[in-house]
C-alpha positions as CSV (number, residue, x, y, z in Angstrom):
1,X,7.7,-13.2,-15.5
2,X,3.6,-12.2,-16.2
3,X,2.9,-8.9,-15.9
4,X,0.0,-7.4,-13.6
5,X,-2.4,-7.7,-16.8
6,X,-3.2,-10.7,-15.4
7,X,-5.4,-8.8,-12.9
8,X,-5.0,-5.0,-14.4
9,X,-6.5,-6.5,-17.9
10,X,-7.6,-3.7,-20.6
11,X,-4.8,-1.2,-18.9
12,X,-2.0,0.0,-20.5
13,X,0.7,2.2,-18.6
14,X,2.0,5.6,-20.5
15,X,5.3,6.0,-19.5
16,X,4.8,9.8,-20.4
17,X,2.6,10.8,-17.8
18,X,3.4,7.9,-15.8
19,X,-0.1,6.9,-15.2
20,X,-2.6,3.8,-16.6
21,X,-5.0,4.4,-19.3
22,X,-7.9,2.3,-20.0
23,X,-7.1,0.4,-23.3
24,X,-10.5,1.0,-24.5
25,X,-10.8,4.4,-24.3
26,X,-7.8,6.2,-23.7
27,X,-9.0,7.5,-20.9
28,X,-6.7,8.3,-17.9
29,X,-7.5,5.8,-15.0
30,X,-7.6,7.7,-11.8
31,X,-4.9,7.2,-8.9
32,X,-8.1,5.9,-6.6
33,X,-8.9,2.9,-9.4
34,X,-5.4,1.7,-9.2
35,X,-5.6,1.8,-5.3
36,X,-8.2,-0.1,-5.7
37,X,-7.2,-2.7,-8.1
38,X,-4.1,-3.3,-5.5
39,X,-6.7,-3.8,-2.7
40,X,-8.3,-6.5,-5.0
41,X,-5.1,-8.1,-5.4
42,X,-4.4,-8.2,-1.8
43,X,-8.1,-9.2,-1.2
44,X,-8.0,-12.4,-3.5
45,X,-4.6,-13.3,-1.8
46,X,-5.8,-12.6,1.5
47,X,-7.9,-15.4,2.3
48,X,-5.7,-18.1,1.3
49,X,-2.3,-16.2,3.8
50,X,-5.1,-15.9,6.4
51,X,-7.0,-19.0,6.7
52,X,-4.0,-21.1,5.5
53,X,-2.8,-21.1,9.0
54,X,-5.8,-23.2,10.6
55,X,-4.3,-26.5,9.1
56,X,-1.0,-25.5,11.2
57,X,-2.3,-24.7,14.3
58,X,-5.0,-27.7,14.1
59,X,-2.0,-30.1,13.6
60,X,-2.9,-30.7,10.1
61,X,0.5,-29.2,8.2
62,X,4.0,-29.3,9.8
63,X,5.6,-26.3,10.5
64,X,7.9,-25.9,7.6
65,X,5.5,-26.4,5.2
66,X,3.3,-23.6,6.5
67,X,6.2,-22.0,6.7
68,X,7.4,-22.2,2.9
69,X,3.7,-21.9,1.2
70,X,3.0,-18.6,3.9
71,X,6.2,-17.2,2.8
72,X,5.7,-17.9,-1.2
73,X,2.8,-16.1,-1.3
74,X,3.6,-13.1,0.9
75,X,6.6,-12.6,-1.3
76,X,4.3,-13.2,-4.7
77,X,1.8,-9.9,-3.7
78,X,5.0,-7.8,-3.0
79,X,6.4,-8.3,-6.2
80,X,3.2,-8.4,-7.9
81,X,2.0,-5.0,-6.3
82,X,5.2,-3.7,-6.3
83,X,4.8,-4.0,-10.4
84,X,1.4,-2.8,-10.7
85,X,2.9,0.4,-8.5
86,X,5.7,0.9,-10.9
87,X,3.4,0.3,-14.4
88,X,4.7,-2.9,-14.9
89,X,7.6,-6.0,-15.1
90,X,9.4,-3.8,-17.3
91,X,9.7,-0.7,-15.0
92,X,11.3,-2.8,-11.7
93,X,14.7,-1.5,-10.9
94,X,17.2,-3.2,-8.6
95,X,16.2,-0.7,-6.0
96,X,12.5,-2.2,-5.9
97,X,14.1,-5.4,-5.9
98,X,16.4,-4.5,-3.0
99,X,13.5,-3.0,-1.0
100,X,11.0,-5.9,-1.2
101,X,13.8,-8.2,-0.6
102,X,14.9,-6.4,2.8
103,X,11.0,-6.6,3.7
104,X,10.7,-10.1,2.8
105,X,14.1,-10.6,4.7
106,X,11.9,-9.2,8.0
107,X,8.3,-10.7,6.9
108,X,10.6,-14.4,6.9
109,X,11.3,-14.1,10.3
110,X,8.1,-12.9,11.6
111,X,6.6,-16.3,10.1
112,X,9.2,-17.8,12.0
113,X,8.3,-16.1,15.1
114,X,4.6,-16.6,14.4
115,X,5.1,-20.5,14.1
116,X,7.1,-20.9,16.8
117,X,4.5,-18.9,19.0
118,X,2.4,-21.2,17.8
119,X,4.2,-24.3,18.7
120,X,4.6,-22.7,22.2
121,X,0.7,-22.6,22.7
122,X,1.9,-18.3,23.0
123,X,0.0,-17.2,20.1
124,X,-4.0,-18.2,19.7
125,X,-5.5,-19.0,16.3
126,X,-6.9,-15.3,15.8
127,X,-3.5,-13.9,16.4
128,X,-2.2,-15.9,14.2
129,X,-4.6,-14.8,11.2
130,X,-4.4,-10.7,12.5
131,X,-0.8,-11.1,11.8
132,X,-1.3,-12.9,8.7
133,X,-3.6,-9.4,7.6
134,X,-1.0,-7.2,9.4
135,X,1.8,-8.9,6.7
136,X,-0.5,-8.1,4.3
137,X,-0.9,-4.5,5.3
138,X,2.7,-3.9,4.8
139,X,2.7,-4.8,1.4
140,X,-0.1,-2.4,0.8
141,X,2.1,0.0,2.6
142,X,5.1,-0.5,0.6
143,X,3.1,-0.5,-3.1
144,X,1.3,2.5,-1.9
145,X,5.1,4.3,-1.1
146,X,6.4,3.1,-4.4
147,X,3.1,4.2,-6.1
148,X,3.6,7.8,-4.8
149,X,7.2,8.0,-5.8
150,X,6.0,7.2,-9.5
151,X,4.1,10.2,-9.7
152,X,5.4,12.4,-12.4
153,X,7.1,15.8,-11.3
154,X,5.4,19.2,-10.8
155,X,5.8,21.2,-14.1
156,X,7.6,24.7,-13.6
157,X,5.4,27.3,-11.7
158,X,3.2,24.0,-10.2
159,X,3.2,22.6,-6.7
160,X,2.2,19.2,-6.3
161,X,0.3,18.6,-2.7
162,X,-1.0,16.3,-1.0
163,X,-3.8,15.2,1.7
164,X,-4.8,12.1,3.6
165,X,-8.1,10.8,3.4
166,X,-9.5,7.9,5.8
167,X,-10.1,4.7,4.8
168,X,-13.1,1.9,5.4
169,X,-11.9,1.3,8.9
170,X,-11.5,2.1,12.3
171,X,-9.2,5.5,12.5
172,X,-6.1,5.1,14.9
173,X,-5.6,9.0,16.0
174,X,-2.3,9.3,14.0
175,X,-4.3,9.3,10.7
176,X,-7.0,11.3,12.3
177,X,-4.2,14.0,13.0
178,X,-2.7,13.5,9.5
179,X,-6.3,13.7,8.0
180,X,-6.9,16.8,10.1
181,X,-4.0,18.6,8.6
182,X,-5.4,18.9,4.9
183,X,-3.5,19.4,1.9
184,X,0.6,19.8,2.6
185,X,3.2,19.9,0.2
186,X,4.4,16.7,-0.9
187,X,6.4,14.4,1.0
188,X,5.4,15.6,3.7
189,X,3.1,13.4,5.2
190,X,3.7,9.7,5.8
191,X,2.4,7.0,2.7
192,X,-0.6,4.9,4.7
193,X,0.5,2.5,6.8
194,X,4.2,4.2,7.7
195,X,4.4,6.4,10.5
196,X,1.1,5.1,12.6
197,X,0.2,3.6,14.9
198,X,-1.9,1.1,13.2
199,X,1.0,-0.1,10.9
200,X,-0.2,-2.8,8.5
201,X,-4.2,-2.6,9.7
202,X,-4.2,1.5,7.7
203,X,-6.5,1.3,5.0
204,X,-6.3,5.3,4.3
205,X,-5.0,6.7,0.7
206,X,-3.0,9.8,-0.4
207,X,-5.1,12.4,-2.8
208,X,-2.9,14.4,-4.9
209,X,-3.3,17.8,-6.8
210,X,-0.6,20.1,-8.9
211,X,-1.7,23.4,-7.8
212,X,-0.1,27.1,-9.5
213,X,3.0,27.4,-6.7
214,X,1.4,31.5,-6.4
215,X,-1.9,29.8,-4.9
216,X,-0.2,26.8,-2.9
217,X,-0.8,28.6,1.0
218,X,-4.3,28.9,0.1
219,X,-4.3,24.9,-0.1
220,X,-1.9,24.2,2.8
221,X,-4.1,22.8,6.0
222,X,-7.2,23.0,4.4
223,X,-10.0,20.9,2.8
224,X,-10.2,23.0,-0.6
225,X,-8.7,26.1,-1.8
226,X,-9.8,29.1,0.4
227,X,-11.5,26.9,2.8
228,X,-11.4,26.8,6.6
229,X,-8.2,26.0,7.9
230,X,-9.0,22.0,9.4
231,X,-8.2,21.5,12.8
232,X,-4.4,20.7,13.3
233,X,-4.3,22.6,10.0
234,X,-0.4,25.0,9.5
C-alpha cells in the first residue's frame, strides 16, 4: 500500500518524538502544517465526493454505481488520513483499522440513505452535496482524534494542555464555548468535529503546549499564562 509521501513528499516521521520533520532540513514540522496538509488531502478529494453526485441525481449514473465509486473514495481519505495521522502505513494498528471500518460501516449506509432520498425526490441536489462535505468532515474528525492521541507523553514534572482555536468558518456556539474556555488539561475537551453541534461542517483545530505541572493553573481557562481568565474560563 503507498504511503502518504505521495502528498506529504520531503517529510519523514521520527518515531522518537512522534512528530514529522522536513527531510531537507531537519526541522520539526509544526502540528498546524500537518493539519493542514490533511485539509489538502480532503480538499483535492472533495470535489470529486461532492460534485460526483450531479450525474446521479440528473439521471446520468445508476444508483449502484454512485453508490460504489462514493463509497471507494470516502473509504480511500480515511485510510489515507488515518496514516498521515499515525506517521505512516507502517504505524496502523488493527485498532485504526477497526475504527475506520466501524465508520465506514455507518458512512455505507448513509450513502444508502442519501441515494434512496434521492430516488424518492426527498433530498434536493444541494443536500445531497452538504452531506457529501459533512462525510468528509467526519473523516477530518476522526484523523484529527487519531492525530491527538499520537502525541508523545508529558515528560515527568510536565503537563501537557490544551485549547481550541476557531477555524475559517461560521462558529456553532459549542466551539465558541469550548474556545471560550482556554487552555485545559488534556483530554479534556472534545477533538473538532466530536461533541458539536456542527458535526462534520467544524473546521477548528486543537493547540497543544507541555507546561511545568507547578505553573499548569496559571494556564487553565486562559489565553496565555497569567492572563485574564476568558469567559467560561475554570
Amino acid at each position: 500500500m503507498p504511503g502518504p509521501t505521495e502528498w506529504l513528499r520531503g517529510y519523514l516521521w521520527d518515531k522518537t518524538i512522534r512528530r514529522y520533520r522536513n527531510a531537507a532540513t531537519g526541522r520539526i514540522v509544526s502540528r498546524e502544517k500537518v493539519i493542514g496538509l490533511l485539509d489538502q488531502s480532503l480538499a483535492q478529494r472533495e470535489g470529486r465526493i461532492t460534485k460526483g453526485v450531479i450525474p446521479f441525481v440528473e439521471g446520468r449514473c445508476t444508483r449502484n454505481e454512485w453508490v460504489s465509486r462514493t463509497q471507494t473514495l470516502v473509504k480511500r481519505e480515511y485510510l489515507q488520513s488515518v496514516a498521515v495521522a499515525r506517521g505512516g502505513w507502517d504505524r496502523m494498528t488493527p485498532a485504526d483499522y477497526g475504527r475506520i471500518g466501524q465508520r465506514l460501516r455507518v458512512e455505507y449506509a448513509r450513502l444508502q440513505g442519501t441515494a434512496q432520498d434521492i430516488v424518492d425526490g426527498k433530498c434536493s441536489l444541494a443536500q445531497a452535496e452538504q452531506r457529501m462535505h459533512m462525510a468528509l468532515g467526519r473523516v477530518r474528525a476522526l484523523a484529527m482524534d487519531v492525530e491527538r492521541a499520537n502525541q508523545p507523553p508529558a515528560p515527568e514534572g510536565m503537563t501537557r494542555l490544551e485549547r481550541r482555536l476557531l477555524g475559517q468558518a461560521e462558529h456553532c456556539d459549542d466551539c465558541v464555548n469550548f474556545y471560550q474556555m482556554g487552555w485545559q488539561p488534556a483530554g479534556t475537551l472534545p477533538s473538532p468535529g466530536e461533541g458539536t453541534i456542527c458535526n462534520g461542517n467544524c473546521k477548528c483545530t486543537l493547540d497543544s503546549i507541555q507546561v511545568p505541572s507547578s505553573e499548569a493553573l496559571l494556564y487553565i481557562g486562559r489565553a496565555d499564562k497569567g492572563g485574564p481568565l476568558l469567559a467560561g474560563g475554570a
